[in-house]
Structure formats: structure tokens, C-alpha cells
N, CA, C and O atoms as a Tripos MOL2 file, in Angstrom:
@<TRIPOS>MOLECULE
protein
  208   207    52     0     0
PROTEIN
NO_CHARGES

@<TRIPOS>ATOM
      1 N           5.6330   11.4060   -1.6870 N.3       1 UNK1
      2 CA          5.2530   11.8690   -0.3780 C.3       1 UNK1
      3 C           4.4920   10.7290    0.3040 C.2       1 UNK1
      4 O           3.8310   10.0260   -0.4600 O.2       1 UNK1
      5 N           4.4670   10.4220    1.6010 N.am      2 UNK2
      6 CA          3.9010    9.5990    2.2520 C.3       2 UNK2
      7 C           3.3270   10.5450    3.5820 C.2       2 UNK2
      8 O           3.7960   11.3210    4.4150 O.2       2 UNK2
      9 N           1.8440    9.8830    3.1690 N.am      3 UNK3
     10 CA          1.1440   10.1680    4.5480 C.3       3 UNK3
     11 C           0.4110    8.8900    5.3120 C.2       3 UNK3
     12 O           0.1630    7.8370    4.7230 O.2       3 UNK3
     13 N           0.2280    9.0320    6.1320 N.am      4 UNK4
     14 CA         -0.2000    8.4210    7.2750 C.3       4 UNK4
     15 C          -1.6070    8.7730    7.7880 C.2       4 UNK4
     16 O          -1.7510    9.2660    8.9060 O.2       4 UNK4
     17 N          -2.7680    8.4910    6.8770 N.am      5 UNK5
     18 CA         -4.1670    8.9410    6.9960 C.3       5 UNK5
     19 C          -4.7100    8.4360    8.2150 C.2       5 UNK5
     20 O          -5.6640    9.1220    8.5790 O.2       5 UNK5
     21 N          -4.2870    6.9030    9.4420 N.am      6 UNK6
     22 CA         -4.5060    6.2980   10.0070 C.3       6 UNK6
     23 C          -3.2520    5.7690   10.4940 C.2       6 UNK6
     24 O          -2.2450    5.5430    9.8240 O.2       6 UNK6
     25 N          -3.5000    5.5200   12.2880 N.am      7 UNK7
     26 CA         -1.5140    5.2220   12.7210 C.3       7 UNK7
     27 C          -1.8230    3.8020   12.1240 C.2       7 UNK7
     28 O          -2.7420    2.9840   12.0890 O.2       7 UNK7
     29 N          -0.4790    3.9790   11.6530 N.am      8 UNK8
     30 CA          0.2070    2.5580   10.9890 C.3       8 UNK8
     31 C           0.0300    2.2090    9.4200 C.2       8 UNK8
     32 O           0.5270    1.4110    8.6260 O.2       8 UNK8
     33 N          -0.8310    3.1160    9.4000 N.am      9 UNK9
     34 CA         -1.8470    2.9120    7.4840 C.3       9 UNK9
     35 C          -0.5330    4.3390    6.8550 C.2       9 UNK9
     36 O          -0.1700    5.4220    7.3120 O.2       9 UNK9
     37 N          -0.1440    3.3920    5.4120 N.am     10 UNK10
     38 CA          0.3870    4.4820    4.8490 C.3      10 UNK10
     39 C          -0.1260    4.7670    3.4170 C.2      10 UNK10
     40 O          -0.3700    3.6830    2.8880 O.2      10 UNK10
     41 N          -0.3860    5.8000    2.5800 N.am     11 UNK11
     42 CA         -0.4200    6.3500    0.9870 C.3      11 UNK11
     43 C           1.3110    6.9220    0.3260 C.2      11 UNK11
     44 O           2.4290    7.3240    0.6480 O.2      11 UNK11
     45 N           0.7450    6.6960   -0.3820 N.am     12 UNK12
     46 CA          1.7970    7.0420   -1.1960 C.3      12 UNK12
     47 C           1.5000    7.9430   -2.0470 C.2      12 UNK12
     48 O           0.9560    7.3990   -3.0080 O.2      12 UNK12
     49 N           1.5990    9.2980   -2.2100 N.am     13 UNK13
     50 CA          1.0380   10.0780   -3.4770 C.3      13 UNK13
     51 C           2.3930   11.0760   -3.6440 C.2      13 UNK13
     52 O           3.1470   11.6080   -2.8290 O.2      13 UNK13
     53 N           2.3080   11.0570   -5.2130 N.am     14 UNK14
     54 CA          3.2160   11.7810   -6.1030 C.3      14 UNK14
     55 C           3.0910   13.1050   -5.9380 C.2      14 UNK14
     56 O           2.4330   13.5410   -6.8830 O.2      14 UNK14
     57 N           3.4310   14.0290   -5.1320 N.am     15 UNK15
     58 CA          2.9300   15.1710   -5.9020 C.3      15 UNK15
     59 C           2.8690   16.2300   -6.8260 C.2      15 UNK15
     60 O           2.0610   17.1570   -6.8770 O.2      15 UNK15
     61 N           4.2470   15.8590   -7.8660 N.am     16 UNK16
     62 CA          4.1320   16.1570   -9.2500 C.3      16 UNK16
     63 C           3.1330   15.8270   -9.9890 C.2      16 UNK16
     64 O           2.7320   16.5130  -10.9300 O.2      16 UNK16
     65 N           2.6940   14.8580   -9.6660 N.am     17 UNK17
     66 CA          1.1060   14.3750  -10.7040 C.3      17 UNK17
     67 C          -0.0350   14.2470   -9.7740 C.2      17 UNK17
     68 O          -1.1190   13.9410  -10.2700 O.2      17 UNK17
     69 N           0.0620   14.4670   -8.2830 N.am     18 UNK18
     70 CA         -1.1490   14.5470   -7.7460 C.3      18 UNK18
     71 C          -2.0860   12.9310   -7.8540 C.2      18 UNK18
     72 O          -3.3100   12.8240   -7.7710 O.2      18 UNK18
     73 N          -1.1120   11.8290   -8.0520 N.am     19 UNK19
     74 CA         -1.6880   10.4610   -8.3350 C.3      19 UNK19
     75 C          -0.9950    9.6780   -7.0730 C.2      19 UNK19
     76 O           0.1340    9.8770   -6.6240 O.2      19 UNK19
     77 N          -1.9450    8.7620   -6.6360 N.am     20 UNK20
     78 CA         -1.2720    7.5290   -5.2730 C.3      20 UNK20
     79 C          -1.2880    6.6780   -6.0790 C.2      20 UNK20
     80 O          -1.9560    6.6910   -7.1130 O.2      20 UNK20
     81 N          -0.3580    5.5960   -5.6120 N.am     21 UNK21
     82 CA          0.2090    4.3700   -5.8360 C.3      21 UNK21
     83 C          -0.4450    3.2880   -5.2470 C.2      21 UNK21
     84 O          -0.4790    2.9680   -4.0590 O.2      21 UNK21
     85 N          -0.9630    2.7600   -6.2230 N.am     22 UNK22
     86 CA         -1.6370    1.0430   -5.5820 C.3      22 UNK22
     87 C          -1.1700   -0.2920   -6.2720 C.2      22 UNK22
     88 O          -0.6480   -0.1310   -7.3750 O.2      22 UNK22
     89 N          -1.2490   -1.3380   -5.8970 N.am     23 UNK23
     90 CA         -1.0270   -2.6200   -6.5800 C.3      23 UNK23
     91 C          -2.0900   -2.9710   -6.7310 C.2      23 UNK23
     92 O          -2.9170   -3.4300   -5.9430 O.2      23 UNK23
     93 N          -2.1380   -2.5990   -8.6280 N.am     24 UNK24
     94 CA         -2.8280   -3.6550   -9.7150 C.3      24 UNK24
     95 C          -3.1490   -4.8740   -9.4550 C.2      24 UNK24
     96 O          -2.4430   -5.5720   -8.7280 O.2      24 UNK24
     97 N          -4.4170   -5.3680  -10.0880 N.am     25 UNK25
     98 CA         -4.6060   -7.2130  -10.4250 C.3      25 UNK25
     99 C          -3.8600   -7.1330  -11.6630 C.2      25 UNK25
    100 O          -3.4510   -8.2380  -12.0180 O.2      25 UNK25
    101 N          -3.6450   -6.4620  -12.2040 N.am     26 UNK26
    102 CA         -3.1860   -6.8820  -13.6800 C.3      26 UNK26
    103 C          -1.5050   -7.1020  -13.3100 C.2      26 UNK26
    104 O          -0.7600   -6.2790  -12.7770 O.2      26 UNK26
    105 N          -1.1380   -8.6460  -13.8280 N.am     27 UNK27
    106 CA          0.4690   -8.9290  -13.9310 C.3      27 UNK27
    107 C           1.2770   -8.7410  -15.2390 C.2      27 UNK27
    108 O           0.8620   -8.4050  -16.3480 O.2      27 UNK27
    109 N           2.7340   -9.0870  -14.7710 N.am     28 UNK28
    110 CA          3.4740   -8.4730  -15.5060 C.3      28 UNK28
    111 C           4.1270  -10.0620  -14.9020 C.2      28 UNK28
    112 O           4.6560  -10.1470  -13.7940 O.2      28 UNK28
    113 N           3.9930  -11.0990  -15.7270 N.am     29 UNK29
    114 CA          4.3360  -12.2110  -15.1410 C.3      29 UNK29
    115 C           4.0860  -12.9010  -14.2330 C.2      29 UNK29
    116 O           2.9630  -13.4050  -14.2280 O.2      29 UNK29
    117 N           4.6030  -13.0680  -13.6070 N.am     30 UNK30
    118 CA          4.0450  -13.5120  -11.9050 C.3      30 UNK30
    119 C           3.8850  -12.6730  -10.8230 C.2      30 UNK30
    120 O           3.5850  -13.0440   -9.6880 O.2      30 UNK30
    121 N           4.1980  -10.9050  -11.3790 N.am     31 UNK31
    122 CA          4.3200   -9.9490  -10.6150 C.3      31 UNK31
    123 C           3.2360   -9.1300  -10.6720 C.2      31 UNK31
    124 O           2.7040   -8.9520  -11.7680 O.2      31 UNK31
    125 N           2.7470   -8.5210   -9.5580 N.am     32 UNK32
    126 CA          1.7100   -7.7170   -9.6620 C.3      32 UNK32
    127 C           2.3770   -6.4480  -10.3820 C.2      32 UNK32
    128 O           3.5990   -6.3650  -10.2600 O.2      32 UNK32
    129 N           1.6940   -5.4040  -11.1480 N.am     33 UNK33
    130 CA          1.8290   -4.4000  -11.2530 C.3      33 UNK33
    131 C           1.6490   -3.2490  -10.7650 C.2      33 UNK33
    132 O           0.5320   -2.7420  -10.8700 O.2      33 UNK33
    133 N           2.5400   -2.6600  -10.2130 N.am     34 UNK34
    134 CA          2.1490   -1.2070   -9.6700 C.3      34 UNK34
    135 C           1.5850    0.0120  -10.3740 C.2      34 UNK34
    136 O           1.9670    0.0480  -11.5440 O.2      34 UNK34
    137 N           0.7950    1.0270  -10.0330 N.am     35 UNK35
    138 CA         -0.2550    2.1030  -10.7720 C.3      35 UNK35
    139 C          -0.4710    3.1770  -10.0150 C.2      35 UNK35
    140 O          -0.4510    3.0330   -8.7930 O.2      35 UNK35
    141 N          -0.6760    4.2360  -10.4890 N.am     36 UNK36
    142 CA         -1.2990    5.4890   -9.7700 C.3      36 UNK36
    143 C          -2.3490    5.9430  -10.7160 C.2      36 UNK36
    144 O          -2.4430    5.8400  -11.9390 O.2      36 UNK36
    145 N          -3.2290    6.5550   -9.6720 N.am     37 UNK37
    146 CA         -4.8030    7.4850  -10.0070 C.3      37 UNK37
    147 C          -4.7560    8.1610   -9.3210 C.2      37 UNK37
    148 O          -4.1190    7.9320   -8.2930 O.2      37 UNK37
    149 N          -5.4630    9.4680   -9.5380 N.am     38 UNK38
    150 CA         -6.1450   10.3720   -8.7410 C.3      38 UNK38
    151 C          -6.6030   10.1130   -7.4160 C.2      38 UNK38
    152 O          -6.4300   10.6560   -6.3260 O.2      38 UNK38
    153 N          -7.0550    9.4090   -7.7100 N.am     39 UNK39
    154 CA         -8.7160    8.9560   -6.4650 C.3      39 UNK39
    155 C          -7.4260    8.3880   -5.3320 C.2      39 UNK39
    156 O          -6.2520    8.0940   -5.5550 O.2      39 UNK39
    157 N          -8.2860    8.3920   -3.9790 N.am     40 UNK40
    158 CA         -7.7850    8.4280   -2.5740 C.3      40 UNK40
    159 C          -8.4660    7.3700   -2.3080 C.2      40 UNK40
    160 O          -9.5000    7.6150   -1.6860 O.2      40 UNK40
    161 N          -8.2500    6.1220   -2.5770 N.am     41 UNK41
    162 CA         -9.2510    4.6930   -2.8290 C.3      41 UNK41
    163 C          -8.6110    3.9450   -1.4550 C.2      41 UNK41
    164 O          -7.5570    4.2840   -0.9180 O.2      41 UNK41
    165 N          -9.4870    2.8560   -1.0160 N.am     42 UNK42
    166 CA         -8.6370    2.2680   -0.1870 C.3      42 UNK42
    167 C          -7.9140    0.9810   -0.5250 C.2      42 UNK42
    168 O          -7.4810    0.1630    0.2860 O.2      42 UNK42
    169 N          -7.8460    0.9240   -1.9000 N.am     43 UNK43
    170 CA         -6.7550    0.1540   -2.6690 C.3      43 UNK43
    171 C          -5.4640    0.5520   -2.3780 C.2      43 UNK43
    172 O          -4.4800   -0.1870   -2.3850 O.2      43 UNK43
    173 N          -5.4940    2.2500   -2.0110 N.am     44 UNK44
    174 CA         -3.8810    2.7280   -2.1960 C.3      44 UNK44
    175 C          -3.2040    2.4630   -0.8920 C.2      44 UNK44
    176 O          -2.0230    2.7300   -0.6690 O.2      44 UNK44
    177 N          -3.9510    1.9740   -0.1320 N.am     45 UNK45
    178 CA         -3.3370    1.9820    1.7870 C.3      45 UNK45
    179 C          -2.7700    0.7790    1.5810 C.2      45 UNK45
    180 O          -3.1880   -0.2050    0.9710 O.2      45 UNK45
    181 N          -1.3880    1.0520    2.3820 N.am     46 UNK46
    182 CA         -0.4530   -0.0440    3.1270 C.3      46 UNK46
    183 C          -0.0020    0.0980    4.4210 C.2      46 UNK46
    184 O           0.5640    1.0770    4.9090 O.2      46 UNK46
    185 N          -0.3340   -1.1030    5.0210 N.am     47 UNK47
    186 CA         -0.3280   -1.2420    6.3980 C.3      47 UNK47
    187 C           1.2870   -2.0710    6.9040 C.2      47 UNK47
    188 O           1.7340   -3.1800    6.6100 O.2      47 UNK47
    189 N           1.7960   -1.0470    7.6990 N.am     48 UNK48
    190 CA          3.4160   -1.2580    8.2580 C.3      48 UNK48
    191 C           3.0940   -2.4530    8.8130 C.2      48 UNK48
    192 O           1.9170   -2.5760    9.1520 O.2      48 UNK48
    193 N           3.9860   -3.5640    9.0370 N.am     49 UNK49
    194 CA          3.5640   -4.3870    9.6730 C.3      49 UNK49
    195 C           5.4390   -4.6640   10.1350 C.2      49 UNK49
    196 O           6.2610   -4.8170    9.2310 O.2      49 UNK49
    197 N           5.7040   -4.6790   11.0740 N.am     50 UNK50
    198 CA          6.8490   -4.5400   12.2130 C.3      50 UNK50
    199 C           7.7760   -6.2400   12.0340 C.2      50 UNK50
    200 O           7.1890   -7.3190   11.9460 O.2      50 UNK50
    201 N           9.0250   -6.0910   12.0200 N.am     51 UNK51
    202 CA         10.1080   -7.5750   11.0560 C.3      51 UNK51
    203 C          10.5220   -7.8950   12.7460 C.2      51 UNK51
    204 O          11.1910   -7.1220   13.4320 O.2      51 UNK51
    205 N          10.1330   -8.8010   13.0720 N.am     52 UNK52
    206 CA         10.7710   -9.1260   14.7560 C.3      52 UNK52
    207 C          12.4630   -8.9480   14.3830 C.2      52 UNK52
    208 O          13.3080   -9.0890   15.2670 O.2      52 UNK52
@<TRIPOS>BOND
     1     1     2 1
     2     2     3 1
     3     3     4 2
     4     3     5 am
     5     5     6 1
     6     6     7 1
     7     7     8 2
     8     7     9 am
     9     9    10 1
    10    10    11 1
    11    11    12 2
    12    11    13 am
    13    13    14 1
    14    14    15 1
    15    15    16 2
    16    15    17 am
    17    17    18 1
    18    18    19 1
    19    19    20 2
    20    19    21 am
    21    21    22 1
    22    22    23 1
    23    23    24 2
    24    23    25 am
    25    25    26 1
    26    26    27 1
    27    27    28 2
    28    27    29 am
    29    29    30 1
    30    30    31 1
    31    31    32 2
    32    31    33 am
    33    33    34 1
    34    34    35 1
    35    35    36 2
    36    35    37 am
    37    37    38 1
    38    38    39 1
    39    39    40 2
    40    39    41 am
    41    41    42 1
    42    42    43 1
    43    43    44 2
    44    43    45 am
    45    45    46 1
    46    46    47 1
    47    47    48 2
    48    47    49 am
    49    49    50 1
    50    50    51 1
    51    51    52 2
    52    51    53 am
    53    53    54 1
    54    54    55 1
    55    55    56 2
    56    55    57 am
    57    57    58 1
    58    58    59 1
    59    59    60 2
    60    59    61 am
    61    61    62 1
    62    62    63 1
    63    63    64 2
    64    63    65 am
    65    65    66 1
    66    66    67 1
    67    67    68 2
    68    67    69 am
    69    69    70 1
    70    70    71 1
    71    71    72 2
    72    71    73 am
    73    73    74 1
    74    74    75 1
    75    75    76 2
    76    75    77 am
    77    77    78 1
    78    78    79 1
    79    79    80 2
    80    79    81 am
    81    81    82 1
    82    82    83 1
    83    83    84 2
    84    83    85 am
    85    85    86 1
    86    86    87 1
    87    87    88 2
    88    87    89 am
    89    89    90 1
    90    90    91 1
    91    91    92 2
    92    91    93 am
    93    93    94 1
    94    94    95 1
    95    95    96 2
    96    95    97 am
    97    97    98 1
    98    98    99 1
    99    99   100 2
   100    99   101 am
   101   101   102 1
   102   102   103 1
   103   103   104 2
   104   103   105 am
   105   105   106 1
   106   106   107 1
   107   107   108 2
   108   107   109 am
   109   109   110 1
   110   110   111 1
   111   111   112 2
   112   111   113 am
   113   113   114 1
   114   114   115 1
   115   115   116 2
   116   115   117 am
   117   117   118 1
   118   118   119 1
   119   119   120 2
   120   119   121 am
   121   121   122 1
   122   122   123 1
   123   123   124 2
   124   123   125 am
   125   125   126 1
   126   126   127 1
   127   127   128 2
   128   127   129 am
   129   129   130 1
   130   130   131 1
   131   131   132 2
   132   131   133 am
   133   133   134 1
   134   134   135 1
   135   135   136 2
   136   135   137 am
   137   137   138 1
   138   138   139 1
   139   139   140 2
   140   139   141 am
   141   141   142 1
   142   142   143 1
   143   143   144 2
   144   143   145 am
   145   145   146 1
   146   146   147 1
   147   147   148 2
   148   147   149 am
   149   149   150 1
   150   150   151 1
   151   151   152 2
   152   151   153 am
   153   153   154 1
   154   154   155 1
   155   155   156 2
   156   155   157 am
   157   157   158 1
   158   158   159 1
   159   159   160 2
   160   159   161 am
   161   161   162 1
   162   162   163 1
   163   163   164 2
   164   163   165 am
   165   165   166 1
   166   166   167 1
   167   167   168 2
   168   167   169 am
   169   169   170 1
   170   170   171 1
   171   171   172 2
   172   171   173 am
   173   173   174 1
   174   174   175 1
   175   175   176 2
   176   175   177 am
   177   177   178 1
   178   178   179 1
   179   179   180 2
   180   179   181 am
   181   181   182 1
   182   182   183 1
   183   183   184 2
   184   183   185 am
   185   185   186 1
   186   186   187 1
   187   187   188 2
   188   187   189 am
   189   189   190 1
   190   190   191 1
   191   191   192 2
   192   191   193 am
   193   193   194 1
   194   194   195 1
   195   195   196 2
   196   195   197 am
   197   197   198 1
   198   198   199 1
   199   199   200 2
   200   199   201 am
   201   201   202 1
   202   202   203 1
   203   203   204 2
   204   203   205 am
   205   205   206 1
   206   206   207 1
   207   207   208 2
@<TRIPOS>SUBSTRUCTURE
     1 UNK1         2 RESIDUE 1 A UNK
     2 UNK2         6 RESIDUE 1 A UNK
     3 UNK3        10 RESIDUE 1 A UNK
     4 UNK4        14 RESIDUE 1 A UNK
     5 UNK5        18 RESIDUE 1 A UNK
     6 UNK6        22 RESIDUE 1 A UNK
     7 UNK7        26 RESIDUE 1 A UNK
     8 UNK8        30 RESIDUE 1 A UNK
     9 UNK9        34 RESIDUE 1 A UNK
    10 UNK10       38 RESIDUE 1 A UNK
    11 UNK11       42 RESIDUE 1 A UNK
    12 UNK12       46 RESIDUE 1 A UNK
    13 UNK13       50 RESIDUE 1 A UNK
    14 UNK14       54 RESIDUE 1 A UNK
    15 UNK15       58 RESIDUE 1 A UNK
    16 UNK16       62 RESIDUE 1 A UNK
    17 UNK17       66 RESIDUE 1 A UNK
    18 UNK18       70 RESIDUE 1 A UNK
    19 UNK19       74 RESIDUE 1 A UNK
    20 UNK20       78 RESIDUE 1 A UNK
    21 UNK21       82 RESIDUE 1 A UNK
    22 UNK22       86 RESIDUE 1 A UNK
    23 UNK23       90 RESIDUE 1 A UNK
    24 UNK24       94 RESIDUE 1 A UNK
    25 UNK25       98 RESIDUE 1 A UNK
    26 UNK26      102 RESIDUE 1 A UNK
    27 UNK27      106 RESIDUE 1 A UNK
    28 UNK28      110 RESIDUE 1 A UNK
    29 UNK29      114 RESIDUE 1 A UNK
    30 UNK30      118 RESIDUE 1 A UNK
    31 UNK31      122 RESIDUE 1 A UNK
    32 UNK32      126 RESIDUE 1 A UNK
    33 UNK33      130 RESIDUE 1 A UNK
    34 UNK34      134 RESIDUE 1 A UNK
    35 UNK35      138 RESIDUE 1 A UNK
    36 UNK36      142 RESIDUE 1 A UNK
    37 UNK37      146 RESIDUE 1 A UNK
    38 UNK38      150 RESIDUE 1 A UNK
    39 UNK39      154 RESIDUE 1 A UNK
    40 UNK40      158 RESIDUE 1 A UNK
    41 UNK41      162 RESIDUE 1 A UNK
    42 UNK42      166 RESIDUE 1 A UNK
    43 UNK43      170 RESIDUE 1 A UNK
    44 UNK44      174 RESIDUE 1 A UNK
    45 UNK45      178 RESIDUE 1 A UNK
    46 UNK46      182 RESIDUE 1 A UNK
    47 UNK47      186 RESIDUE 1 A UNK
    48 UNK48      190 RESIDUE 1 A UNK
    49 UNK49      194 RESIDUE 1 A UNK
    50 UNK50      198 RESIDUE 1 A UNK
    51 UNK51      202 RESIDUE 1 A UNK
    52 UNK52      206 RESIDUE 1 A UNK
């Protein structure tokens, strides 16, 4: 599910598990790792940013 707590700001939360999606410091190579928690952190916000 995606909400939009702020225009343009998006979350991402599961709601089978009631957990949002943020990008980890911890890698997986040269790749960040993706994660979900509970908590409504402002780690989990992503901001749309518009492709000319």
C-alpha cells in the first residue's frame, strides 16, 4: 500500500505485516539493502522527484 503522508512524500507499508519499507546502511555488495519495521520513521519516506 502506498500513502502519501505529505504531497509528493511517499511510504510504503505492507499491510499483511503492518511493516514500511526503508533503505538500509547495511549492503549486500555495492547495493543498499532494503527492510521493513513497524515504526513510521522518517527513514521510510520517498520523495517523487519528476524524469523531464
Amino acid at each position: 500500500m502506498v500513502l502519501e503522508p505529505d504531497p509528493g512524500v511517499f511510504v510504503f507499508l505492507n499491510p499483511s505485516t503492518n511493516r514500511f519499507v526503508f533503505i538500509s546502511n547495511d549492503r549486500e555488495g555495492d547495493d543498499f539493502v532494503m527492510e521493513a519495521h513497524p515504526d513510521n520513521e522518517l527513514r521510510n519516506r520517498f520523495t517523487a522527484i519528476p524524469v523531464a
